[in-house]
Backbone as CSV, one residue per row, in Angstrom:
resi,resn,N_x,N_y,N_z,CA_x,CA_y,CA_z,C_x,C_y,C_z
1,UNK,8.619,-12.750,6.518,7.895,-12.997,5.295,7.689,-11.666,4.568
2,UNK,8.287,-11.513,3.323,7.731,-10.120,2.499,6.383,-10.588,2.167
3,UNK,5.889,-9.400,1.493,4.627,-9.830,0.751,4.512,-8.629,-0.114
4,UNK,3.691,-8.650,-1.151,3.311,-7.578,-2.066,1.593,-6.986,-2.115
5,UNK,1.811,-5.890,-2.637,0.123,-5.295,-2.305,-0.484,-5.227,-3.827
6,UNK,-1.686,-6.239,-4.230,-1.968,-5.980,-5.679,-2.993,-5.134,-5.910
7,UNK,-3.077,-3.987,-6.991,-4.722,-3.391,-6.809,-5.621,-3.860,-8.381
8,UNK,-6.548,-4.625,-7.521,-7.274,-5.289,-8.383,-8.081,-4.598,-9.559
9,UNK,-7.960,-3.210,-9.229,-8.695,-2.098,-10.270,-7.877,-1.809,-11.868
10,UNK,-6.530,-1.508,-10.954,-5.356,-1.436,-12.449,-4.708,-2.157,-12.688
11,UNK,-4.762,-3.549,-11.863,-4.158,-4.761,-12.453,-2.504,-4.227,-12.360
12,UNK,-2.076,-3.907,-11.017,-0.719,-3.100,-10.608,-0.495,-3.666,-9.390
13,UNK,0.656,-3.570,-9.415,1.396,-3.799,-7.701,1.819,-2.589,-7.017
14,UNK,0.885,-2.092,-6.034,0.606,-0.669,-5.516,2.527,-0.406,-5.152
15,UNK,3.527,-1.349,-4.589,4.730,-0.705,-4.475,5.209,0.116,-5.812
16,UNK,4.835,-0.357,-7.048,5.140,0.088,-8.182,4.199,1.379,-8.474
17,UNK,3.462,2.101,-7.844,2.355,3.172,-7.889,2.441,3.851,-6.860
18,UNK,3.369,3.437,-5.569,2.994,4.232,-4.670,2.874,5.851,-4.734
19,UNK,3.432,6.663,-5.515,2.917,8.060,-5.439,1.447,8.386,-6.268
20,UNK,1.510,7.726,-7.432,0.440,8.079,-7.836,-0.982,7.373,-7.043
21,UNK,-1.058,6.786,-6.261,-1.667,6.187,-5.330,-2.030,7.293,-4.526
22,UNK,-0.797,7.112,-4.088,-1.070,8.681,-2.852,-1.468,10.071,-2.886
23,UNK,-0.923,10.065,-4.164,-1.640,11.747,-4.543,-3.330,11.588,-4.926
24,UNK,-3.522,10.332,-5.897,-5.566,10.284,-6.165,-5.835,9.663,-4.650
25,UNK,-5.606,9.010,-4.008,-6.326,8.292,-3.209,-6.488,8.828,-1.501
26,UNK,-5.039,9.427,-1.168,-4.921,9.883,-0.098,-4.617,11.702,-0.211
27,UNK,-5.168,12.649,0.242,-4.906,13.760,0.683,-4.299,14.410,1.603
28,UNK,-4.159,12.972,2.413,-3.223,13.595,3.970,-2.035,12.815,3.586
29,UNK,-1.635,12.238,2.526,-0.294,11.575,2.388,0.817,12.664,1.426
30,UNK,1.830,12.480,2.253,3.136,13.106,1.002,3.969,12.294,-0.010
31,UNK,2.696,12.484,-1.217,3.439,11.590,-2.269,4.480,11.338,-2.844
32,UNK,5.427,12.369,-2.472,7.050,12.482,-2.843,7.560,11.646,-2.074
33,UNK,7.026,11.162,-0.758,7.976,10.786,0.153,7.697,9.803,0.353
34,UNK,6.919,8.532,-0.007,6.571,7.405,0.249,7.730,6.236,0.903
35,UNK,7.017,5.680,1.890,7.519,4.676,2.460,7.446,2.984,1.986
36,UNK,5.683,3.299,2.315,5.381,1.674,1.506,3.707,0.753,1.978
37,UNK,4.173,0.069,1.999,2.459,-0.500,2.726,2.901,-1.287,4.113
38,UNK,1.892,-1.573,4.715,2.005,-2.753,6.229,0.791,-3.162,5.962
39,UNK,0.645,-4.482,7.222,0.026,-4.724,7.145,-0.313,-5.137,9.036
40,UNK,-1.732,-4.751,9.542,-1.615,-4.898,11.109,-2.062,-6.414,11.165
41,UNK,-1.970,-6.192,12.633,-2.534,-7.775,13.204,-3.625,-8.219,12.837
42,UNK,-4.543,-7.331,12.459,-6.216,-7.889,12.105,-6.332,-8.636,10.563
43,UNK,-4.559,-7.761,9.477,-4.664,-8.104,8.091,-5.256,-6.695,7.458
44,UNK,-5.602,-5.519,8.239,-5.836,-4.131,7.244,-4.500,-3.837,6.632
45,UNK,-4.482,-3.576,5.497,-3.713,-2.627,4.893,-3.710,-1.311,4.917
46,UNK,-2.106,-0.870,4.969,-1.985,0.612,5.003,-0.899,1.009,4.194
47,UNK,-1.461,2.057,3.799,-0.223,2.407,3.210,0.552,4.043,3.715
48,UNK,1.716,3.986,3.873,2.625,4.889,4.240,3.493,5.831,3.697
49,UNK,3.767,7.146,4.390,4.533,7.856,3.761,5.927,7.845,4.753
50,UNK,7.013,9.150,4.826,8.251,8.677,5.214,7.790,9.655,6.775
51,UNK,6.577,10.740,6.520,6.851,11.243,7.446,5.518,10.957,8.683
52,UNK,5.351,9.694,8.704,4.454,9.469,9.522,3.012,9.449,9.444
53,UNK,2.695,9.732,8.426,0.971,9.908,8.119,1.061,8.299,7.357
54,UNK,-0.355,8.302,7.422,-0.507,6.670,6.754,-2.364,6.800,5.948
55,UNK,-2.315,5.775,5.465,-4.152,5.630,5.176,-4.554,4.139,5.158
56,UNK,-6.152,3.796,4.936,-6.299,2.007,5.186,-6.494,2.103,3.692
57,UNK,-6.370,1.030,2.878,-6.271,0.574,2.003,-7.452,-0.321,2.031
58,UNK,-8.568,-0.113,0.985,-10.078,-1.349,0.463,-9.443,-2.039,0.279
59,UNK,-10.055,-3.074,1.299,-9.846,-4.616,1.400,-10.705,-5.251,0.187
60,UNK,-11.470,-4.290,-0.320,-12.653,-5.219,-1.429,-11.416,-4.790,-3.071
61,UNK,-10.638,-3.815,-2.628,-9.609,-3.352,-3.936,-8.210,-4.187,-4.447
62,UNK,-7.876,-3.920,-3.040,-6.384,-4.507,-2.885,-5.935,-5.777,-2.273
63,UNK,-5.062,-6.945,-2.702,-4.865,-8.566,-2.353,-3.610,-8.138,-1.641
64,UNK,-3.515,-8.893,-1.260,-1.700,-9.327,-0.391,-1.448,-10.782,-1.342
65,UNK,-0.158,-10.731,-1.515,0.137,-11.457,-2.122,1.674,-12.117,-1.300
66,UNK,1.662,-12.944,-0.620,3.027,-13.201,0.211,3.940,-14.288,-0.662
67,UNK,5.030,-13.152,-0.566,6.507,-14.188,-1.314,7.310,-15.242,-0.222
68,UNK,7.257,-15.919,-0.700,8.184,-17.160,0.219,9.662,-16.572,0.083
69,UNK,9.820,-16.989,1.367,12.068,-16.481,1.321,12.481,-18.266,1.775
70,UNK,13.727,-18.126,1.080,14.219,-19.422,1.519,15.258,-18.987,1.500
């Protein structure tokens, strides 16, 4: 199942922001190098860079939005 990450603040789909995301929001992330978001077993969001650092993503900010595949 894909799914998409929405942020309810800028009315954006954080894959479409991921650097500028990462540079205001995260300090330990490398915004050049972005990977993308996950999501764990509990349903936290994270979002990722390419070289292994990550951050949680406000659950009160950001929706999941899951695309159907057929």
């Amino acid at each position: 199942m894909k799914f998409k990450v929405w942020d309810t603040k800028n009315k954006k789909y954080v894959e479409d922001e991921l650097q500028d995301l990462a540079l205001k929001e995260f300090k330990n992330l490398v915004y050049c190098d972005m990977e993308g978001c996950a999501i764990e077993e509990d349903g936290t969001l994270i979002i990722l860079d390419e070289c292994g650092n990550y951050g949680y993503l406000d659950s009160n900010r950001f929706e999941i939005e899951f695309i159907e595949e057929f």
